[in-house]
C-alpha positions as CSV (number, residue, x, y, z in Angstrom):
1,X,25.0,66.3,126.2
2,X,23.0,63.5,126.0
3,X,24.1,61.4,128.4
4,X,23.9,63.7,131.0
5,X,20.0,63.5,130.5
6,X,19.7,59.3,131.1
7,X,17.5,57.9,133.4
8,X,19.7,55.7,135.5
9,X,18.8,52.4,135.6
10,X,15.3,52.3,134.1
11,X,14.4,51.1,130.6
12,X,13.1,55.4,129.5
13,X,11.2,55.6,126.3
14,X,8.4,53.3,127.8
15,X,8.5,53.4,131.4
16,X,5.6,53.7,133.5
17,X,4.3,55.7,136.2
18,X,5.0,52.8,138.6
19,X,8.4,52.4,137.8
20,X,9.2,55.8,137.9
21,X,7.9,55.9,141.5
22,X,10.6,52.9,142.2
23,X,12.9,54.5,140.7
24,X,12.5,58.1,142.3
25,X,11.8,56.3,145.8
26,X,15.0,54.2,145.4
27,X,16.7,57.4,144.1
28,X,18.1,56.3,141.1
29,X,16.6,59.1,139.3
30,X,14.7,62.4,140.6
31,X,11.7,64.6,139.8
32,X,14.1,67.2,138.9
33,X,16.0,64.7,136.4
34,X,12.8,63.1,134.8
35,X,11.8,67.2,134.4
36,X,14.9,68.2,132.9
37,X,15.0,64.5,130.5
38,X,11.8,65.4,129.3
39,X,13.0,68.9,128.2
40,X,15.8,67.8,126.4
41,X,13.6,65.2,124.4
42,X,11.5,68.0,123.5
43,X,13.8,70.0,122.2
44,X,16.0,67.6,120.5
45,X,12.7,65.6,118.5
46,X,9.6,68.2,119.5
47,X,11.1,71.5,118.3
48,X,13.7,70.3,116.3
49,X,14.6,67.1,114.5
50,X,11.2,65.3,113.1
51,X,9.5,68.3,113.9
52,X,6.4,66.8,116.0
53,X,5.0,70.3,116.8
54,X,3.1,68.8,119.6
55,X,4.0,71.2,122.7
56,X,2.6,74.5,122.6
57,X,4.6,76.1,125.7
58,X,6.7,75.2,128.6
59,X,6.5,75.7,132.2
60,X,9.0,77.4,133.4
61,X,8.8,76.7,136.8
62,X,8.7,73.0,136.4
63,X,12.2,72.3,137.4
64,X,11.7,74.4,140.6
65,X,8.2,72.4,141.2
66,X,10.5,69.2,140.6
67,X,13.1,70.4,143.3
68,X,10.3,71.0,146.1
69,X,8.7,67.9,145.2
70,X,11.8,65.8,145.6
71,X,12.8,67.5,149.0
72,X,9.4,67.2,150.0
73,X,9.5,63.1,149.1
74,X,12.5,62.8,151.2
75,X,11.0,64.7,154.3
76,X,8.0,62.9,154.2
77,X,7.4,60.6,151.4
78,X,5.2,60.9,148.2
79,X,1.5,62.4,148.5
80,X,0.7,59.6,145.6
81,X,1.4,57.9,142.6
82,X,1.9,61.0,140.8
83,X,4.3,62.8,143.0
84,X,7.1,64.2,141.2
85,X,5.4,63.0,137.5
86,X,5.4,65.7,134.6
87,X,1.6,65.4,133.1
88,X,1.1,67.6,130.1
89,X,-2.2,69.7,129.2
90,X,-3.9,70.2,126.2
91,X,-4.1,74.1,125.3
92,X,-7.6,74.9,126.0
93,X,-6.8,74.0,130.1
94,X,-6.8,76.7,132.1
95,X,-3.8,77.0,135.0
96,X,-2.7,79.6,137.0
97,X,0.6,79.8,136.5
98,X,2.7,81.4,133.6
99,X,1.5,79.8,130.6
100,X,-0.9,80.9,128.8
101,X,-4.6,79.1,128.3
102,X,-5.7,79.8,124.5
103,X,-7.4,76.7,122.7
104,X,-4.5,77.9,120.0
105,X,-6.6,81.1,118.9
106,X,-4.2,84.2,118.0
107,X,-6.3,86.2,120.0
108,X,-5.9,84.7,122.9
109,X,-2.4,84.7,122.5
110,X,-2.1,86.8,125.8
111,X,-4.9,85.2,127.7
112,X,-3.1,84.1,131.6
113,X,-6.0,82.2,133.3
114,X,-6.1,83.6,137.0
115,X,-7.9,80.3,138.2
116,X,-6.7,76.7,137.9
117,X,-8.9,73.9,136.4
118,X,-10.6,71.9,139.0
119,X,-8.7,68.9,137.3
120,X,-5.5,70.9,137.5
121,X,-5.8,71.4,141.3
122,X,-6.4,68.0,141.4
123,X,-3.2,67.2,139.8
124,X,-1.2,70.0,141.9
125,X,-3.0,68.5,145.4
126,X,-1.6,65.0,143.5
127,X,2.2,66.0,143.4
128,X,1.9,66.3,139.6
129,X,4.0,68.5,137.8
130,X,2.4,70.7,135.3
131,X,5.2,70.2,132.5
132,X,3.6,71.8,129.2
133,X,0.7,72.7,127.7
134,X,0.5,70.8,124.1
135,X,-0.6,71.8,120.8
136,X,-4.4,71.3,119.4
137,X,-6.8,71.6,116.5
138,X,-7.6,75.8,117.2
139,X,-11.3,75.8,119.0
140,X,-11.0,72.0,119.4
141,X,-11.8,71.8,115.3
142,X,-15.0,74.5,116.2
143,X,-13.7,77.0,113.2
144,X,-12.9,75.8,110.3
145,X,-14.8,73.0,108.0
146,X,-11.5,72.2,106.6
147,X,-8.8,72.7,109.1
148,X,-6.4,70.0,109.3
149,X,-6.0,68.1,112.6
150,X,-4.1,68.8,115.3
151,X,-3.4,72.6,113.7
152,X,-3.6,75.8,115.5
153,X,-2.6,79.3,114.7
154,X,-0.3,79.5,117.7
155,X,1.2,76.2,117.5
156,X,1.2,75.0,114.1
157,X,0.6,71.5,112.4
158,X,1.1,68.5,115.1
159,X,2.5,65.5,113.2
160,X,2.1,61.9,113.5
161,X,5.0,60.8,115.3
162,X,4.6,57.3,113.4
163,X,5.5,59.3,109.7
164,X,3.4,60.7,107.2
165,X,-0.4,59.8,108.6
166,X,-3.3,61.1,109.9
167,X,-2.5,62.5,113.6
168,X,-6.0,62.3,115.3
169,X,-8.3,64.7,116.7
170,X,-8.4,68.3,118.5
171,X,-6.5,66.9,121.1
172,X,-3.7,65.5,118.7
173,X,-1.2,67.4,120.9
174,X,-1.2,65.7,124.3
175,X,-1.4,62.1,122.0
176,X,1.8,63.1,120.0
177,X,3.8,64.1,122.8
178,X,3.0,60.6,124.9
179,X,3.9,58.4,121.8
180,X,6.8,60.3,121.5
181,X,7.9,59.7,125.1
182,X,7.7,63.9,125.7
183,X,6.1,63.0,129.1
184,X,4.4,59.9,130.8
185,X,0.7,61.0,130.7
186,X,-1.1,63.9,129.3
187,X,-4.4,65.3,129.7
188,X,-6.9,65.7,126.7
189,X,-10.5,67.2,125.6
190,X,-13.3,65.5,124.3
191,X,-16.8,67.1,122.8
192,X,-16.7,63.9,120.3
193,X,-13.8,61.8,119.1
194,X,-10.9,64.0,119.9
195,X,-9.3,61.9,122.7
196,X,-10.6,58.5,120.9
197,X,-9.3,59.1,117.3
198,X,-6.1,60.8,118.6
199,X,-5.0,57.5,121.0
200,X,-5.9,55.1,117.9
201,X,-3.8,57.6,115.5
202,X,-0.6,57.5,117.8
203,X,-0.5,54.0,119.2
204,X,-1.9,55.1,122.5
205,X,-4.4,54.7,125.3
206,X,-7.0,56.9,125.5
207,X,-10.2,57.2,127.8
208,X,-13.0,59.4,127.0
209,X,-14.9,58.9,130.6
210,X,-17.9,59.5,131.1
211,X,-19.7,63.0,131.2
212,X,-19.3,64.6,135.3
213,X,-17.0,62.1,136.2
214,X,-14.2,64.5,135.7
215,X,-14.6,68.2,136.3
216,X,-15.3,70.5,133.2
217,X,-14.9,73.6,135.2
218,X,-11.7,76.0,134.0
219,X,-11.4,74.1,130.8
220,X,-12.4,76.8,127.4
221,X,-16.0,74.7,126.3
222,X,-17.7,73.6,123.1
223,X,-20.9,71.8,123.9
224,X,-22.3,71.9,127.6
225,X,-24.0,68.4,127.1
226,X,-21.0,66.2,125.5
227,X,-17.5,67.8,126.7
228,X,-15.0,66.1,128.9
229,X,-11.7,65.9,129.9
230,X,-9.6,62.3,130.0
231,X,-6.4,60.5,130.6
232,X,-4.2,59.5,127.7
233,X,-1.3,57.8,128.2
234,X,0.7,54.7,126.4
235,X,-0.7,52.5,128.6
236,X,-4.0,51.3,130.4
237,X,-2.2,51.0,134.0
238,X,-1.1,54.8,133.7
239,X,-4.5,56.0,132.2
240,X,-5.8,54.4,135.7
241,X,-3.6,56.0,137.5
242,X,-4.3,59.2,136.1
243,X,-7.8,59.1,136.2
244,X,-7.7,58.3,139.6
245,X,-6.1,62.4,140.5
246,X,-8.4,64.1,138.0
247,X,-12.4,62.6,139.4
248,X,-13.8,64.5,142.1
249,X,-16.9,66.2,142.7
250,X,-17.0,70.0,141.8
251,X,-19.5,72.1,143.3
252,X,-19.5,74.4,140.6
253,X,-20.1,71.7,137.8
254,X,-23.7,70.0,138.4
255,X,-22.6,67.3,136.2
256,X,-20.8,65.7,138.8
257,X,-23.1,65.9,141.3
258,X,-24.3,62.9,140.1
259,X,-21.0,61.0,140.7
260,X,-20.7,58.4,143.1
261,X,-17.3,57.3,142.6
262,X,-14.7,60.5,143.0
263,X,-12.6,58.6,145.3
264,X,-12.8,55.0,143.4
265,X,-9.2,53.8,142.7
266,X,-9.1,52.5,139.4
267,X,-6.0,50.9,140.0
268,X,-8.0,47.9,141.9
269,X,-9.4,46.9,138.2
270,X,-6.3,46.1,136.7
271,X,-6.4,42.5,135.9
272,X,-4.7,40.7,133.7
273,X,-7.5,37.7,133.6
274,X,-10.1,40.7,133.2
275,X,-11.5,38.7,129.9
276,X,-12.1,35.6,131.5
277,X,-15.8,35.7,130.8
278,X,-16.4,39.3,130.1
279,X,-19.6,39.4,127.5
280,X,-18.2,41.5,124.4
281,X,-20.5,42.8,121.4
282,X,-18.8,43.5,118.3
283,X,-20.4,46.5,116.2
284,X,-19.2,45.2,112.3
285,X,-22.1,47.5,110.8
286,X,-20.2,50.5,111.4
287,X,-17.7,51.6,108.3
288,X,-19.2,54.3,105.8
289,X,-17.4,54.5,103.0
290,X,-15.3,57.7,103.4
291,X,-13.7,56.0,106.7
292,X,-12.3,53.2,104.4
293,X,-10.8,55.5,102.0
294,X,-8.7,57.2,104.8
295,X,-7.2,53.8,105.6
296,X,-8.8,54.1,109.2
297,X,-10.2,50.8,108.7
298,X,-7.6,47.2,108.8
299,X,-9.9,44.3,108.5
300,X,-6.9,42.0,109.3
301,X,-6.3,43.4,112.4
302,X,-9.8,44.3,113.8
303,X,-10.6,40.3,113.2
304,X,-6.8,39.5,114.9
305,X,-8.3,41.6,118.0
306,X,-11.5,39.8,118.4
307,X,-9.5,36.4,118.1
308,X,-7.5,37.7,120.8
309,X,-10.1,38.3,122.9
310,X,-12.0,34.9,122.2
311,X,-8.6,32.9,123.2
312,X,-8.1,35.1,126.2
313,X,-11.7,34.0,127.3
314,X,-14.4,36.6,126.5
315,X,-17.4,35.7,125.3
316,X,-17.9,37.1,121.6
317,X,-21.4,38.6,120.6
318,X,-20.5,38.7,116.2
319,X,-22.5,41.2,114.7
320,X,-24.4,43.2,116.9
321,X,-27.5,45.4,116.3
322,X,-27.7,49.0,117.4
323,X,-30.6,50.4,116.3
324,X,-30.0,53.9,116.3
325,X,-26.6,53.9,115.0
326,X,-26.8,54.9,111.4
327,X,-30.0,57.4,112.2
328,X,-29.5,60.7,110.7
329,X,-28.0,62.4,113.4
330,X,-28.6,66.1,113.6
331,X,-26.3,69.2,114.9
332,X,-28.1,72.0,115.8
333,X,-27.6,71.0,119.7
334,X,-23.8,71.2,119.1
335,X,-23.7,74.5,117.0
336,X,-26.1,76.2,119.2
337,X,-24.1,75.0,122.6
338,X,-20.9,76.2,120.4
339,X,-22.4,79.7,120.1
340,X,-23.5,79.9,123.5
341,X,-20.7,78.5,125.7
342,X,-18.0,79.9,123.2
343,X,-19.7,83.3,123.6
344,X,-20.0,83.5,127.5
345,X,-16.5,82.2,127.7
346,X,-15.0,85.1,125.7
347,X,-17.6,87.8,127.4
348,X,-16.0,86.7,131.1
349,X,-12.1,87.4,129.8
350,X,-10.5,90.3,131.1
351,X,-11.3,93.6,130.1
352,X,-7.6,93.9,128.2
353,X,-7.9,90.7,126.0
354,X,-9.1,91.5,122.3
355,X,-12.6,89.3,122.0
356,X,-15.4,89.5,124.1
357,X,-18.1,87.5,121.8
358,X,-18.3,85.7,118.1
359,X,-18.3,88.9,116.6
360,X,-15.3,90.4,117.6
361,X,-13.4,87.4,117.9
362,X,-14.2,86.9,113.6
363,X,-13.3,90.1,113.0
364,X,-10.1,90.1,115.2
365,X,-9.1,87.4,112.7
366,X,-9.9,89.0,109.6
367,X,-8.2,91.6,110.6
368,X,-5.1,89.0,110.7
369,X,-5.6,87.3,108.4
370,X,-2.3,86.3,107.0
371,X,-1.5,84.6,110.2
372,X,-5.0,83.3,112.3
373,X,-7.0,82.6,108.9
374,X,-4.8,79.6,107.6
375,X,-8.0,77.4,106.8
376,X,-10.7,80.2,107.6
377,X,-13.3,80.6,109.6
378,X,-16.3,79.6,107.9
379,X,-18.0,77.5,111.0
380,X,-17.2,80.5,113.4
381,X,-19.1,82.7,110.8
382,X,-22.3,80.4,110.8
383,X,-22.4,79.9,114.6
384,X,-22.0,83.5,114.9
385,X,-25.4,83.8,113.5
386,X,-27.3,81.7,115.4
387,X,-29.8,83.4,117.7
388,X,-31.0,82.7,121.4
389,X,-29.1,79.6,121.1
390,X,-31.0,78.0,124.8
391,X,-33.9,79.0,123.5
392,X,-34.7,77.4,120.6
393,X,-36.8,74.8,119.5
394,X,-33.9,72.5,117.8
395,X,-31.9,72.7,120.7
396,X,-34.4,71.7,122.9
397,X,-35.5,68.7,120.9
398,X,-31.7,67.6,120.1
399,X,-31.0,67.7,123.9
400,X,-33.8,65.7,124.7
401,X,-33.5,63.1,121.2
402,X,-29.9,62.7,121.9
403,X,-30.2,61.5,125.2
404,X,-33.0,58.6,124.1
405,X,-31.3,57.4,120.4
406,X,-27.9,57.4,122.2
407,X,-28.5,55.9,125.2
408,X,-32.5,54.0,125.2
409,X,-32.2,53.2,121.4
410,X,-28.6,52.8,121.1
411,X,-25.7,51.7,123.8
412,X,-28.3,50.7,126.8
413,X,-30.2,49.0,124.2
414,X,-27.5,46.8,122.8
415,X,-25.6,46.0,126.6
416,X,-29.2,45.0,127.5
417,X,-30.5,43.0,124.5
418,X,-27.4,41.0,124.6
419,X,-25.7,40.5,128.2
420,X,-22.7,42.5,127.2
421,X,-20.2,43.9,129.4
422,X,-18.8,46.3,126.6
423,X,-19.2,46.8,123.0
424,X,-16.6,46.8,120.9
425,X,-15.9,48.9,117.8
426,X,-12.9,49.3,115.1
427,X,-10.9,52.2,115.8
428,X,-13.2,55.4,116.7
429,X,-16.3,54.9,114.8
430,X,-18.6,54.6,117.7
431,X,-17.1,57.6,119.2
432,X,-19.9,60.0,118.4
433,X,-22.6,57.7,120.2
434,X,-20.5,57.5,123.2
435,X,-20.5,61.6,122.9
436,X,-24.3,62.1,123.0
437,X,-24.4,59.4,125.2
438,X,-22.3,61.2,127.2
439,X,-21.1,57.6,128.0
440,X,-17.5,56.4,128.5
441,X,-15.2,54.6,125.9
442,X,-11.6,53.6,126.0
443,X,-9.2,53.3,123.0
444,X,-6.5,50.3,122.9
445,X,-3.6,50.1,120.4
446,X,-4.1,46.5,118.4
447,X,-1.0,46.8,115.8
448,X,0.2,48.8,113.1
449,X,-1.3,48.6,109.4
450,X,1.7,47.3,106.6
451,X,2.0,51.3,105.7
452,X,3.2,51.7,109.2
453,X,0.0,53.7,110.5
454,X,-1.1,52.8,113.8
455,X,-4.4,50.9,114.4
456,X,-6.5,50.9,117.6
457,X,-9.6,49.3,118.9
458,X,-12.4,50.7,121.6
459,X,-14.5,49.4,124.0
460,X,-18.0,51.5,125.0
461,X,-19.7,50.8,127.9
462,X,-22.6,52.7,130.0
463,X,-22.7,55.6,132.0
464,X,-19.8,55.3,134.7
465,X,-18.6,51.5,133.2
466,X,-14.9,52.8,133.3
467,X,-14.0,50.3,135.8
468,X,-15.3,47.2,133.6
469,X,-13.7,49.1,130.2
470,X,-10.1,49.5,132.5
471,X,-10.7,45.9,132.7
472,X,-11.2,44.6,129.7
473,X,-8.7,47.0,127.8
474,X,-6.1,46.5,130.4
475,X,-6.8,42.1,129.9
476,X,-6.1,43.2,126.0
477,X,-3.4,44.9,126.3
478,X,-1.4,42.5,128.4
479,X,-2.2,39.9,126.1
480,X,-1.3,41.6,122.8
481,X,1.3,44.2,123.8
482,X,0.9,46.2,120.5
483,X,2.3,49.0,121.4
484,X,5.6,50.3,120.1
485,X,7.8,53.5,120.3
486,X,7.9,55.4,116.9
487,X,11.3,55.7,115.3
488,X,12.5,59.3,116.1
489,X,15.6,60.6,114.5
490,X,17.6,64.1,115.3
């Protein structure tokens, strides 16, 4: 049966959103074929074969979205660069359709949103076809201490699509299913280092933007001050193109009141010279010990990366100084907003879903056990606990501290102290700064470690610097073209 599902004419494990768009308008292939190739490719190496576990459920009205798009395209043309593309979700997105929005909890096994996402809209208004929603570490990683990544009690353990390595963050899911060619471009979560160390994990692009730029509105929360949504995709011209459908100024979401560029097209900072005197810092003071001893860390290729960039014309800052960076960050902020925007969350569910608050949501899981208590539950049970969460001294302080070490004594300070267009880290490790920053980073696959284990790099910038980071990452990635299909057998 395979060949029945070949995309005419176009080179398919890597294409790009632009070629497809060729290739639909010069109708070598349609919406209703890419849906149906995905499918198959999903079945054959998601749900069986290697196993990848990275698609939580299907949308079965995706081949009848694909058939009104394509009639549509011919009557009068595509609404935009994402007409008739399959864009997959990560779990704790809500849509109103017939999948189900549950952040991979048991209990929320039966949860049907009856709103769509802001972003999802977006998408929808876009011509984007809701394909999937994909697998994720249950709570984004908010209920166990030692839950494996990318594990949820309704989908299961996501793998590394690369073998037997670490598969990233919470949203591990929409990562593993774009390495693995399961759809173009997916959409992730990020409260801290979720969309960042899943893209360097799976050979992948990945942009955690900044905080309000995108919408947080229909999307299940776990801090009010750091979350955001973000394009992932396996490459930076996509991740623009993405982007561009899911900004956009929501009236029920003050933080992106603030935004002044909802309708900026992205696309327009695509350049391929885009290092040809950009300023880049380079943080070296930045490995504590444990992330060596996971094998996150390949000095080889981190140096390789910033000889790239000096040949392709940037100007390298060695050694940079951020003051803050190795402060003794606190958490209180994060459990407290847990407690809070968890709770109020699970209080506004209909009156026929099982939870309601902490409480009943802990002991819905004790009471089963043998299937939603895997890794346990020990950071739901201390959350739990907390009282008056916005109303506490810690929180207030943390929300206030955050904001100056972050951004006064930490990412502002360093851009400012030493011209830089961007700082650049290895792999993720600057990913929590960026998150109380609330500031925007993008990760860039820069080659595979001898094991095999993918290797990526990221670039931080200030509040709404995506266009310089698209870039700079984009300049990279043109020059170095690390990224490579994993080797997936039936």
């Amino acid at each position: 049966m395979e060949h029945i599902f070949e995309l005419a004419k176009i080179k398919s494990e890597e294409i790009t959103i632009l070629e497809l768009q060729d290739a639909m308008d010069r109708g070598d292939v349609s919406s209703r074929e890419l849906v149906m190739y995905y499918m198959y490719r999903i079945a054959t190496f998601d749900q069986s074969g290697p196993m990848i576990n990275s698609i939580m459920e299907m949308n079965p009205d995706a081949i009848f979205i694909a058939e009104a798009l394509d009639q549509e395209r011919k009557l009068s043309g595509a609404r935009s660069l994402l007409h008739g593309v399959p864009v997959l979700l990560k779990g704790n997105i809500e849509t109103n359709d017939k999948m189900h929005t549950t952040a991979g909890a048991l209990a929320l096994e039966n949860h049907v949103s009856s709103n769509d996402a802001f972003l999802v809209q977006k998408l929808r208004d876009a011509g984007a076809i809701i394909l999937a929603k994909t697998n994720m570490t249950e709570w984004a990683n908010g209920m166990s201490s030692s839950m494996w990544a990318g594990y949820s009690s309704i989908g299961g353990q996501t793998k590394n699509p690369y073998g037997d390595h670490f598969p990233g963050g919470s949203s591990t899911g929409s990562a593993a299913s774009v390495a693995a060619n399961f759809s173009t471009v997916a959409v992730g979560t990020e409260t801290s280092g979720s969309i960042l160390s899943s893209a360097v994990q799976n050979a992948i692009v990945g942009l955690k933007p900044t905080v309000g730029l995108i919408s947080r509105s229909g999307i299940i929360p776990w801090s009010y001050s750091q979350d955001t949504a973000g394009p992932m995709a396996r490459n930076v011209t996509d991740v623009a193109i993405l982007l561009n459908a899911l900004t956009g100024k929501d009236e029920s979401d003050p933080a992106t009141c603030k935004n002044e560029y909802s309708t900026m097209d992205y696309t327009a900072f695509l350049d391929k010279d885009g290092l040809n005197k950009a300023t880049i810092g380079v943080f070296r003071n930045a490995l504590p010990k444990n992330y060596c001893d996971m094998g996150e860390y390949d000095e080889h290729l981190f140096n390789d990366a910033v000889a790239k960039l000096k040949d392709s014309g940037a100007n390298i800052i060695e050694d940079i100084d951020i003051p803050s960076f190795h402060r003794e960050w606190k958490y209180n902020k994060m459990n407290l907003e847990f407690k809070h925007s968890v709770e109020n969350y699970l209080y506004n569910l209909p009156a026929q879903l099982p939870v309601h608050n902490l409480n009943e949501l802990i002991e819905w899981n004790e009471r089963n056990s043998e299937k939603a208590l895997k890794y346990g539950q020990d950071m739901l049970n201390y959350r739990s606990q907390l009282d008056k969460p916005l109303n506490h001294s810690e929180y207030i302080v943390e929300s206030i501290s955050d904001l100056y070490y972050s951004q006064n004594i930490g990412i502002d300070h360093a851009l400012e102290k030493y011209g830089l267009d961007a700082i650049l880290f290895p792999a993720y490790v600057g990913a929590d700064l960026s998150a109380r920053a609330g500031y925007p980073t993008i990760a860039v696959p820069a080659g595979f470690q001898e094991n095999g284990r993918a290797f990526g790099i990221t670039f931080a910038g200030t509040a709404f610097s995506e266009p310089t980071l698209i870039r700079i990452a984009f300049a990279f990635e043109q020059q170095t073209k690390h990224r490579k299909m994993p080797a997936l057998k039936k």
